[in-house]
C-alpha positions in Angstrom: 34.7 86.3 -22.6 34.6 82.6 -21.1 31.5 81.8 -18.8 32.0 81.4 -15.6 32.5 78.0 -15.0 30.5 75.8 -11.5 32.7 75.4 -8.6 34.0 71.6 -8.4 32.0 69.2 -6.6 33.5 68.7 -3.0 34.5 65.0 -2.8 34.3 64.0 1.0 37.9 62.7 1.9 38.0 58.5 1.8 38.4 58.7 5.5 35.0 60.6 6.1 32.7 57.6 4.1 30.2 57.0 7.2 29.7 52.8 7.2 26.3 51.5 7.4 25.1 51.5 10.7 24.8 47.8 12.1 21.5 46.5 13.1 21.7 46.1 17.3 20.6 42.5 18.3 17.0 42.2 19.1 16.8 43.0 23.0 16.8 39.4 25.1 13.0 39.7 26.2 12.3 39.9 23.0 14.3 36.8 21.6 13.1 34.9 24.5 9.4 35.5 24.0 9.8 35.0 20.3 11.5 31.4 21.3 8.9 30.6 23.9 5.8 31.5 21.2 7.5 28.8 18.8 7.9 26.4 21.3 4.3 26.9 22.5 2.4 26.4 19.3 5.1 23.7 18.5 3.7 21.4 21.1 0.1 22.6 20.4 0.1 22.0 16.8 2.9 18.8 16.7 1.7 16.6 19.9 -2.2 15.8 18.1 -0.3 15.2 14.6 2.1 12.0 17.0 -0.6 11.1 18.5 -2.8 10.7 15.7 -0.2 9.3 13.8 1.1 6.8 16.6 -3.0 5.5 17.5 -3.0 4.5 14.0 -0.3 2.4 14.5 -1.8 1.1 17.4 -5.2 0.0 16.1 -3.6 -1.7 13.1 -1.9 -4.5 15.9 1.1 -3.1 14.9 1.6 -4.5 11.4 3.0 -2.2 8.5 0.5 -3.3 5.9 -2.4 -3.0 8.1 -0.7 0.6 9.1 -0.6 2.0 5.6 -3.9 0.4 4.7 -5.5 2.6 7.4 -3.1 5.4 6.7 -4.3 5.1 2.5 -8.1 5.3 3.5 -8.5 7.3 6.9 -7.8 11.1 5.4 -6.0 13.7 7.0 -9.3 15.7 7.6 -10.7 12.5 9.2 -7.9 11.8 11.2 -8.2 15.2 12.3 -11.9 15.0 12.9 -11.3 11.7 15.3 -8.8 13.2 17.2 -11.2 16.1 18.0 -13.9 13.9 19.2 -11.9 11.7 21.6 -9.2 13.4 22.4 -10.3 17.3 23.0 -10.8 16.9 27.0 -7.2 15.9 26.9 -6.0 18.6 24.8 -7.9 21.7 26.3 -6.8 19.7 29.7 -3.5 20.0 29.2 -4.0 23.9 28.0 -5.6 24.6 31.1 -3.2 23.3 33.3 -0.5 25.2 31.8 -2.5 28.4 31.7 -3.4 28.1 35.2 -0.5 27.0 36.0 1.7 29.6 33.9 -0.2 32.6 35.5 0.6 31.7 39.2 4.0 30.9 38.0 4.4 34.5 36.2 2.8 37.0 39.3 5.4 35.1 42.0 8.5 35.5 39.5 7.7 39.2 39.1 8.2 39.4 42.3 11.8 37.7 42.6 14.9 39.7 42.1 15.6 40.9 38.6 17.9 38.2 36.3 15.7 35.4 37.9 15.1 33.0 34.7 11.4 32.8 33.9 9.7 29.5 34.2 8.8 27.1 30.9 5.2 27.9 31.4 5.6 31.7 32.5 7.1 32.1 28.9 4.4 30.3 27.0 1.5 32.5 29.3 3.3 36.0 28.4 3.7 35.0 24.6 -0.3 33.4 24.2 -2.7 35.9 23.4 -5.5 36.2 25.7 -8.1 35.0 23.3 -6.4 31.1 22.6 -6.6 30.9 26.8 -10.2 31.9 26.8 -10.8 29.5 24.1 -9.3 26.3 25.7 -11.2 27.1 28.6 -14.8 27.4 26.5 -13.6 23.8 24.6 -12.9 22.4 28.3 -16.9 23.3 29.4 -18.0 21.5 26.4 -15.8 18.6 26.3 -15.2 17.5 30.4 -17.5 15.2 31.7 -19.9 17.3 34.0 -18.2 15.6 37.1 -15.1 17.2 36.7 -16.5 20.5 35.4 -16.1 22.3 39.2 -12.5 22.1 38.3 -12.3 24.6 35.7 -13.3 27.4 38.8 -9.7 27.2 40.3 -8.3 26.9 37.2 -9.9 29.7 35.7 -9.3 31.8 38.6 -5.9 31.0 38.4 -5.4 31.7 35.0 -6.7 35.1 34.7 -5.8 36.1 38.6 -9.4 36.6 39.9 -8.3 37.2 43.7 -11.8 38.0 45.8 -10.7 41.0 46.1 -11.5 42.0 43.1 -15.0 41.6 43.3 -15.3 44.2 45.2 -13.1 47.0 46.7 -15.0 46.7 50.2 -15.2 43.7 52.3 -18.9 43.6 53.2 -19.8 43.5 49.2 -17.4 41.1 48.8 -18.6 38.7 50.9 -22.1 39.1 49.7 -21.2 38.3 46.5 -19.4 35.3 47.2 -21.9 34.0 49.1 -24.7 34.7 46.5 -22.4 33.0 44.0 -22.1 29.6 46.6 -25.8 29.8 47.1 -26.3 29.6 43.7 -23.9 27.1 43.4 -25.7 24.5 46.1 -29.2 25.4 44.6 -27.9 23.8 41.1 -26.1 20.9 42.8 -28.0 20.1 45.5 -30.2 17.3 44.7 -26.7 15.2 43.1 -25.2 16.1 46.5 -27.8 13.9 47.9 -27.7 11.5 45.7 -24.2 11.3 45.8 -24.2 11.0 49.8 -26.7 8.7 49.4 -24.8 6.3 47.3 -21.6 6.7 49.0 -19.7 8.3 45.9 -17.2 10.3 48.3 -15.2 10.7 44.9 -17.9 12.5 42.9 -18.6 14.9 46.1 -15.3 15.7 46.6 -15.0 16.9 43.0 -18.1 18.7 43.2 -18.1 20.3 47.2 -13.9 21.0 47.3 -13.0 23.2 44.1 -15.2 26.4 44.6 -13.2 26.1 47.9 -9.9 25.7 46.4 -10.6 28.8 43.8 -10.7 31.2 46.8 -7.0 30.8 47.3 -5.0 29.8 44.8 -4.1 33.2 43.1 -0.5 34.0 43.3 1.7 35.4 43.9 4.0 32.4 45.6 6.7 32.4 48.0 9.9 33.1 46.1 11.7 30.0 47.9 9.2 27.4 46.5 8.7 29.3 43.5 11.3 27.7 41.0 11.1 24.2 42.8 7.4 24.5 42.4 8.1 25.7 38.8 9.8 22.2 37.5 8.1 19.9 39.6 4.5 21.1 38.0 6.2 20.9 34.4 7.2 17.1 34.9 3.8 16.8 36.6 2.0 17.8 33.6 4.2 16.1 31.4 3.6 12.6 33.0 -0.1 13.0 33.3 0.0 14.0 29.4 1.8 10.1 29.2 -0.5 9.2 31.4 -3.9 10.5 30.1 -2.5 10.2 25.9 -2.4 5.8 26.3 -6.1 5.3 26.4 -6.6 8.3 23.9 -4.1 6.3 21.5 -5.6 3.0 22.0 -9.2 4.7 21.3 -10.5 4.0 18.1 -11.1 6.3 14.9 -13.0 3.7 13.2 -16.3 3.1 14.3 -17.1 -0.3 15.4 -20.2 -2.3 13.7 -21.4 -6.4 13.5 -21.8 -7.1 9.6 -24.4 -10.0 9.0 -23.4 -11.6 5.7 -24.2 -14.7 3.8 -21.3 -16.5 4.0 -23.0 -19.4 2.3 -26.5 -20.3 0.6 -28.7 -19.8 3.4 -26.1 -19.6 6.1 -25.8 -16.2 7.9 -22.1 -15.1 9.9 -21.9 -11.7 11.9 -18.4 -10.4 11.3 -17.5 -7.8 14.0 -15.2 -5.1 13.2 -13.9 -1.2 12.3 -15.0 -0.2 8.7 -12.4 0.7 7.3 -13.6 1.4 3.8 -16.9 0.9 2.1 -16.8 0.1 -2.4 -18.9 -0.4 -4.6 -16.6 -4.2 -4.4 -15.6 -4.6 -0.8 -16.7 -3.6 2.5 -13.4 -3.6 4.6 -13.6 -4.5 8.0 -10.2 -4.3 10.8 -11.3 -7.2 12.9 -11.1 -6.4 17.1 -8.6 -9.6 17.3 -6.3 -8.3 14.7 -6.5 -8.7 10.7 -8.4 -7.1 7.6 -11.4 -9.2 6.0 -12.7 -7.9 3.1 -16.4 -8.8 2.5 -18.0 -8.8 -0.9 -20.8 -6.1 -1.1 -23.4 -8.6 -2.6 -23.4 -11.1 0.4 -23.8 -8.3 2.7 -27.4 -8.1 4.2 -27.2 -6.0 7.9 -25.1 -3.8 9.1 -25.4 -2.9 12.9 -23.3 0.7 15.1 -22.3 -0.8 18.3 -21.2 1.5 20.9 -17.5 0.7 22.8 -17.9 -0.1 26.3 -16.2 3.3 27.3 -19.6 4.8 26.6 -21.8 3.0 29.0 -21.9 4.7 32.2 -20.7 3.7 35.3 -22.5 6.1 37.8 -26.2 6.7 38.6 -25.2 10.7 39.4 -27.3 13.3 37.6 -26.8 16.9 37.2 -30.2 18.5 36.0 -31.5 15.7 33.8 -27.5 15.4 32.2 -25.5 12.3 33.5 -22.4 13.8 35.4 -20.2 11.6 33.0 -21.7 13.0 30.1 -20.3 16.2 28.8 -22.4 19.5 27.7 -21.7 18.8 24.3 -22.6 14.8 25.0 -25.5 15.6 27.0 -27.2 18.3 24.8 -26.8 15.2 22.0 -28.7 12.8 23.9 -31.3 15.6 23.9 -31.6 15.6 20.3 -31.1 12.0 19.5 -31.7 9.3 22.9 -29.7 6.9 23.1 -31.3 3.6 21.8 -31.4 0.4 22.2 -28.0 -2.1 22.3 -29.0 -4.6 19.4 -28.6 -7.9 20.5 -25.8 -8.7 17.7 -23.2 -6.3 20.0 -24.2 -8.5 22.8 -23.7 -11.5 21.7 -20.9 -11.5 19.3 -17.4 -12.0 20.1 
């Protein structure tokens, strides 16, 4: 007796093979955010690295071998470090423009009929995370000079759509609040107002009297006829003041300036003035401020003197609370800890 043998495995027909699925396309919001994210941290991350790059360039006069001699001894940490300390009101200004900027942009085009193209800085304000805005605006209160500090209120508001009415649902509130927070306001600033009257700085009172003014009406959204003209006339407007604002933070140097008293001869003293460049247990390596490298041999070295750049001597008498309104909170709170001294007569003197 034979054993029952298994029914034969039913082979599916050629013709009934499902093919893989295909993937569907990433949905166009999405490609476009992804797009606008890499742009955005593209020109965050790439425009210190030129400009780093190009103010070496600058303070080496130009020349190749004076380029790659700074470029062989200034490190990449260094460079880094330099750019932070001169160039981080321009950076975190340019952030907060486009923030600001990006958020009025974004509530008006909302409001436009569907298909309308989003603006440059729309994009880059829907695809940065709400921390990185918060951040550039912290770095801005420590880096602006006091003066321009009121600034940031408009801005802010802007950026994070604070409308008054916000504050409170109901109008009487409201209104008390905002006048409690301009009170408070005048009370801070009141005795630079008068100085500033005083001395006839109609700049410096502008700056400090006109933007708490300005914050209560610039959140969006905006008429949808001046919306996209609006849109590329404030991206070429931040671009040129970028231009603008990056040619004295190229020219500024990242080497800090000293007079170097050697002995040039048996009892015959020279001041050199110059950047260090490097420091050996051979050479001390100076970039000269009317162009070329002198190397001076350690052993006929005898003073070395910090001279401040004439960018840091101030130009106004205005104080805000003991801190010079060109000083910033991070500048100021330093002066605190370490006065200024002294200019040693060597700066003075020495050409």
């Amino acid at each position: 007796m034979t054993a029952p043998t298994a029914p034969p495995a039913s082979v599916a027909p050629a013709g009934d093979v499902q093919a893989p699925r295909p993937v569907p396309p990433p949905a166009e919001p999405d490609a476009r955010r992804a797009r606008a994210t890499q742009s955005f941290w593209t020109a965050v991350v790439g425009v210190p690295a030129v400009f780093s790059v190009l103010r070496l360039g600058v303070e080496a006069g130009g020349e190749l071998q004076t380029t790659l001699l700074l470029v062989a001894n200034v490190g990449t940490v260094n460079l880094l470090a330099g750019f932070l300390t001169t160039a981080a009101a321009l950076l975190s200004t340019a952030l907060v423009a486009i923030f600001a900027l990006g958020a009025v942009l974004r509530v008006s085009v909302e409001r436009m009929p569907p298909g309308t193209r989003r603006p440059l800085f729309a994009r880059w304000v829907d695809s940065t995370p709400a921390w990185f805005a918060v951040a550039s605006f912290l770095l801005a209160l420590v880096t602006w000079p006091l003066l321009y500090l009121p600034l940031l209120l408009p801005a802010f508001v802007a950026a994070f759509q604070l409308s008054p009415e916000r504050l409170h649902e109901q109008r009487a509130p409201r209104l008390l609040l905002l006048a409690a927070g301009f009170a408070g306001y005048l009370w801070l600033l009141a005795p630079t107002l008068l100085d500033a009257v005083r001395q006839g700085e109609t700049l410096a009172l502008m700056l400090l009297v006109v933007p708490p003014v300005v914050a209560l009406f610039v959140t969006g959204p905006l008429p949808a006829a001046v919306t996209r003209p609006l849109a590329s006339i404030t991206e070429a407007a931040v671009l040129a003041m970028l231009v603008w604002a990056a040619l004295p933070v190229i020219t500024t140097p990242v080497l800090p300036l000293t007079v170097t008293t050697v002995e040039s001869s048996p009892g015959v003293m020279e001041d050199v003035r110059g950047h260090v460049v490097t420091v050996d247990d051979v050479d001390v390596v100076l970039l000269q401020e009317r162009g070329g490298v002198r190397y001076l041999p350690i052993g006929l070295v005898r003073a070395q003197v910090l001279c401040p750049s004439e960018d840091e001597l101030p130009r106004r008498q205005l104080r805000v609370r003991d801190f010079h309104v060109e000083d910033s909170l991070l500048g100021g709170l330093g002066r605190r800890v370490r006065p200024v001294h002294r200019i040693d007569a060597a700066c003075r003197t020495v050409d």
